[in-house]
C-alpha positions in Angstrom: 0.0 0.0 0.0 1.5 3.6 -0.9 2.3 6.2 1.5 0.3 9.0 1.8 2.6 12.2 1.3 2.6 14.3 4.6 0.3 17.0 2.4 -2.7 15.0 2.3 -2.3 13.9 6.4 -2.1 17.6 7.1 -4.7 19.4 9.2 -5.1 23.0 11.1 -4.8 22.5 15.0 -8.2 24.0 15.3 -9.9 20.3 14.2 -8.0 18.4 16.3 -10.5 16.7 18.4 -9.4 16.7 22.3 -6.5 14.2 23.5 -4.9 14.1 19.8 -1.3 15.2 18.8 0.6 16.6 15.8 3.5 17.7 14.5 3.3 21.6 13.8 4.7 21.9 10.2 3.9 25.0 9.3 2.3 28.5 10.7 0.4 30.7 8.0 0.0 34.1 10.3 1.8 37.4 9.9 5.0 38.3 11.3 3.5 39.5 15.0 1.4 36.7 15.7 4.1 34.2 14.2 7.0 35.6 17.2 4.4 35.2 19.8 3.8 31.7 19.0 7.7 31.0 18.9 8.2 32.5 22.2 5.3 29.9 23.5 7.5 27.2 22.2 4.9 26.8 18.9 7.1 26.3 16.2 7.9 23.9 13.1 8.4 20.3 14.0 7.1 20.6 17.4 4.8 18.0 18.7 1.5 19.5 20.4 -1.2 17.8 22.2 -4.9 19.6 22.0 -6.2 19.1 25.6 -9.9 20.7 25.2 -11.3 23.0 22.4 -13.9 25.0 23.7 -17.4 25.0 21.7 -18.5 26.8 18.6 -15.3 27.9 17.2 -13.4 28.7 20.6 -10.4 28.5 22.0 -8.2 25.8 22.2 -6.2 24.7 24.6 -2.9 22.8 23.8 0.0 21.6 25.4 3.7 21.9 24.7 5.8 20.0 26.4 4.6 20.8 30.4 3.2 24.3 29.3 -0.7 24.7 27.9 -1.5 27.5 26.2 -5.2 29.1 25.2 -4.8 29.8 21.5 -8.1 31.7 20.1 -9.6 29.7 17.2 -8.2 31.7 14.1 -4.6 31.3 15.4 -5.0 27.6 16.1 -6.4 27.3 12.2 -3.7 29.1 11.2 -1.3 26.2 12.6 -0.8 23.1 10.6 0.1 19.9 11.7 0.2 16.1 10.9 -1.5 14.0 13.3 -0.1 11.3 15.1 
């Protein structure tokens, strides 16, 4: 069976249901919001684990390493990820 190419496993962290992780592999945000998430520790091939998403397109709350940050809903689409 072929392997999917990491493209088509990609998601935003916004859909990640609650308890799943991925590996952030790319941020599409503009320059400010981008630094911010680097000084959390949100950057390219770090793994993140989405401990609760609020309802109707609210935050989310994700985990890096021992830290867990509330990331508003827009931001958290803007990161992408492969699951796993």
């Amino acid at each position: 069976m072929p392997r999917k190419d990491r493209r088509s496993r990609e998601a935003d962290l916004a859909t990640l249901p609650a308890g799943s992780r991925g590996r952030i592999t790319g941020i599409a945000a503009g320059d400010d919001t981008r630094r911010e998430l680097y000084s959390l520790g949100l950057l390219e091939g770090v793994e993140v684990r989405v401990v609760r998403r609020a309802p109707r397109g609210g935050a989310v709350l994700v985990a890096v390493g021992a830290s867990q940050y509330a990331l508003g809903h827009d931001v958290a689409a803007a990161i992408r990820v492969v699951p796993g």
